[in-house]
C-alpha positions as a LaTeX table, in Angstrom:
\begin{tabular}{lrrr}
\hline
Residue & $x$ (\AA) & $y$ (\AA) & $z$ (\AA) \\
\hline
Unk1 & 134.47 & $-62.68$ & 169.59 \\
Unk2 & 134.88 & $-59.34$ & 167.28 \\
Unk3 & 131.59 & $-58.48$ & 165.54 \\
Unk4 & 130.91 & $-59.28$ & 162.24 \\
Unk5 & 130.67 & $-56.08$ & 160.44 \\
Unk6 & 127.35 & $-56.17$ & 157.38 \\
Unk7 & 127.28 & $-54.80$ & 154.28 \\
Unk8 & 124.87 & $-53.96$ & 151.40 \\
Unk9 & 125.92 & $-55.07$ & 148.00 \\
Unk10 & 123.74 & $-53.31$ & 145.45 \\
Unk11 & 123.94 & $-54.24$ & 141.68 \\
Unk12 & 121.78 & $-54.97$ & 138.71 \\
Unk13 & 124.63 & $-57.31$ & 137.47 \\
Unk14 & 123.10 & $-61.11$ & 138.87 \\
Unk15 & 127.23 & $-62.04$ & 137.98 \\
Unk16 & 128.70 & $-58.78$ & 140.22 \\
Unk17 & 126.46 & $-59.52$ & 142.68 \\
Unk18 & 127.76 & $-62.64$ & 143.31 \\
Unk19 & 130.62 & $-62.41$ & 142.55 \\
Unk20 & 130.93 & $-59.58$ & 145.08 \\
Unk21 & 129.09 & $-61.70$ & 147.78 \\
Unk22 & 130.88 & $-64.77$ & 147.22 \\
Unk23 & 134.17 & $-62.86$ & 148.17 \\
Unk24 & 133.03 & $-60.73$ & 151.08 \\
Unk25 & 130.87 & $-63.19$ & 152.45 \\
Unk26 & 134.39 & $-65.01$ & 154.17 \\
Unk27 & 135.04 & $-62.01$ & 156.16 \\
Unk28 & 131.50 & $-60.16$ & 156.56 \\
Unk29 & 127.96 & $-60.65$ & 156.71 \\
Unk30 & 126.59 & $-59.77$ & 153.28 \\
Unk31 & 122.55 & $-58.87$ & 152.35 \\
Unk32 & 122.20 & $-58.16$ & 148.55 \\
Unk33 & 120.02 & $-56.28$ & 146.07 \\
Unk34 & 119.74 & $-56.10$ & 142.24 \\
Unk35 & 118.48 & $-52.36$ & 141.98 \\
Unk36 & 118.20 & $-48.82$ & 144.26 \\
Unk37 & 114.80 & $-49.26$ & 145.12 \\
Unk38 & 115.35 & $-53.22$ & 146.88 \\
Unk39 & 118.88 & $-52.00$ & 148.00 \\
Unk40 & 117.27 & $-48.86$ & 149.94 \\
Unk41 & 114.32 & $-50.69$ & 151.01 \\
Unk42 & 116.77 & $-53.92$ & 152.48 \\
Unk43 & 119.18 & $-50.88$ & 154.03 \\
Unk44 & 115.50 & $-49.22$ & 155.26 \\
Unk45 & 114.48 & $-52.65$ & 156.88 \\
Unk46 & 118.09 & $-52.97$ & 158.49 \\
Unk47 & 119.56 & $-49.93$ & 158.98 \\
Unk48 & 121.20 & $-50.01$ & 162.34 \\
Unk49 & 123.15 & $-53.01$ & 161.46 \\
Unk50 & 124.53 & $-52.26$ & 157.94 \\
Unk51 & 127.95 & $-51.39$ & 158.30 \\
Unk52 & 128.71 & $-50.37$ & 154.58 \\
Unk53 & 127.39 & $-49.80$ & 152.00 \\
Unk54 & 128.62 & $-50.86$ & 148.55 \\
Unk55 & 126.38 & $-49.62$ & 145.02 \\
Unk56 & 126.02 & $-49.58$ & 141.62 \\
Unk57 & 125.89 & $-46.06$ & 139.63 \\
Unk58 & 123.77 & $-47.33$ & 136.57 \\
Unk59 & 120.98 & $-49.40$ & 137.68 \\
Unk60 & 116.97 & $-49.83$ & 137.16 \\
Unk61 & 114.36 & $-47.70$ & 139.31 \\
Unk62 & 116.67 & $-45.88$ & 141.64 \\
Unk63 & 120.46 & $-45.04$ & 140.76 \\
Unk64 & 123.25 & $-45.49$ & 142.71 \\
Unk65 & 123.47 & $-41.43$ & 142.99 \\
Unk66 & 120.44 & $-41.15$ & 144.36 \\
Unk67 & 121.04 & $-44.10$ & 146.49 \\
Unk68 & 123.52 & $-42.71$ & 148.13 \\
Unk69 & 122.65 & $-39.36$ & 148.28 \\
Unk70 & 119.05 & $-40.65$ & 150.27 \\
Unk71 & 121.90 & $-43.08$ & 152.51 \\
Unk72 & 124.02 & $-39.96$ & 153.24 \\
Unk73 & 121.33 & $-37.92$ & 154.17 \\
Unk74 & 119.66 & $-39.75$ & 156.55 \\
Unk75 & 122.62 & $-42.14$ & 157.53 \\
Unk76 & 125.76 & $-39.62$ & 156.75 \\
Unk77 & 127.60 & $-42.19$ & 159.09 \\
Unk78 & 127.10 & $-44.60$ & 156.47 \\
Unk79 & 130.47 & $-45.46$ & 154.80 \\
Unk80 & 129.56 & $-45.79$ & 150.67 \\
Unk81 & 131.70 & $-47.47$ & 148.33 \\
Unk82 & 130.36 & $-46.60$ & 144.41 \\
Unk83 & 131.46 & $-49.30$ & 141.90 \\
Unk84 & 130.74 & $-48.02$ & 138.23 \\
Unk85 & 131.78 & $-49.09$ & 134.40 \\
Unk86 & 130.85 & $-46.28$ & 133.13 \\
Unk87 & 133.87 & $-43.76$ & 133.35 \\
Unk88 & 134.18 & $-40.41$ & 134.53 \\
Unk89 & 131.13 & $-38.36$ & 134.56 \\
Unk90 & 128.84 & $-40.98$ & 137.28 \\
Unk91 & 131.91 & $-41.04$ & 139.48 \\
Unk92 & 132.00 & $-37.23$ & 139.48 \\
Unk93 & 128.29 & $-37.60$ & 140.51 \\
Unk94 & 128.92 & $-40.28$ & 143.00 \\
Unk95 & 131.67 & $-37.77$ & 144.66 \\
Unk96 & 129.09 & $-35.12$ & 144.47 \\
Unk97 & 126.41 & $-37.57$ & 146.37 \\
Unk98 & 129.10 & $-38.12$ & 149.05 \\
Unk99 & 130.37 & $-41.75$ & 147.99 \\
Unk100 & 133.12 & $-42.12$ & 150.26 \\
Unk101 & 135.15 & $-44.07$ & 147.29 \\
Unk102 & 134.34 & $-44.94$ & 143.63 \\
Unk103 & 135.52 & $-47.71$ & 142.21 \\
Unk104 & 135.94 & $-48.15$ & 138.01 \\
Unk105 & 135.12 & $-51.48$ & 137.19 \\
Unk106 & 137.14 & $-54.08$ & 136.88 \\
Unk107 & 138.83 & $-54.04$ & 140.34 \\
Unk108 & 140.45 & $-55.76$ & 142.09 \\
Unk109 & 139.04 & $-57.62$ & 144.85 \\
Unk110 & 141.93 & $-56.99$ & 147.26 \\
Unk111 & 141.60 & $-53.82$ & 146.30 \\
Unk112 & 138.09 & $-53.68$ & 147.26 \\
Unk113 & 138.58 & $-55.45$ & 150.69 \\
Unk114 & 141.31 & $-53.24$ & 151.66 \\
Unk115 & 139.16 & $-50.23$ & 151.11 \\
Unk116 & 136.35 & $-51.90$ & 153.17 \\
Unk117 & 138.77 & $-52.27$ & 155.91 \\
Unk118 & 139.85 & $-48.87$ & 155.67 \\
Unk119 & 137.03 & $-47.17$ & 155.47 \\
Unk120 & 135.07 & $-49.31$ & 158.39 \\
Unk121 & 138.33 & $-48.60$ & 160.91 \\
Unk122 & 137.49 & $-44.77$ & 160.16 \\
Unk123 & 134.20 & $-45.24$ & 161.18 \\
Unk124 & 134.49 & $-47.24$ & 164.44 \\
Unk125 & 137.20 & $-44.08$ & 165.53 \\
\hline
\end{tabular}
């Protein structure tokens, strides 16, 4: 049996969250967190078996910046997929923190999967 890959979904949004769970959760094994700090503390707590990593820019306590700049640094392994509304100027800063993709809000879900695919075959190379 292939091994189900885990991901982090970190948002503030209760709705993206779940929303974003409820999809990937039929193809992966999803854990969840509503701001930086939870979503660094749940990757912390789980590390070797988080597969991917997907975050909020704008959120409470930590941002998704410095999420993934902490992720990156200790993890640079760590595939990171930054979802934003916001525009331009986080998703220059995500690029800068090493995101591996940003994502401008809406999106597609497809969309979404397809890049989790992608970017999880690159890793397992």
């Amino acid at each position: 049996m292939a091994k189900k890959y885990r991901l982090l979904v970190i948002d503030d949004s209760k709705e993206t969250v779940a929303g974003l769970n409820s999809f990937l959760s039929q193809s992966y094994d999803v854990l969840t967190a509503y701001n930086g700090l939870d979503g660094l503390k749940t990757f912390e707590q789980s590390e070797a078996s988080i597969d991917l990593v997907i975050t909020d820019l704008v959120m409470p306590e930590i941002s998704g910046v410095g999420v993934i700049s902490i992720i990156k640094k200790k993890y640079p392994g760590t595939p990171v997929i930054a979802i934003t509304g916001w525009g331009e100027h986080p998703g220059a800063l995500a690029t800068e923190a090493a995101a591996d993709l940003v994502l401008d809000k809406p999106f597609e879900l497809t969309d979404l999967d397809r890049h989790v695919k992608e970017l999880l075959a690159k890793k397992n190379r």
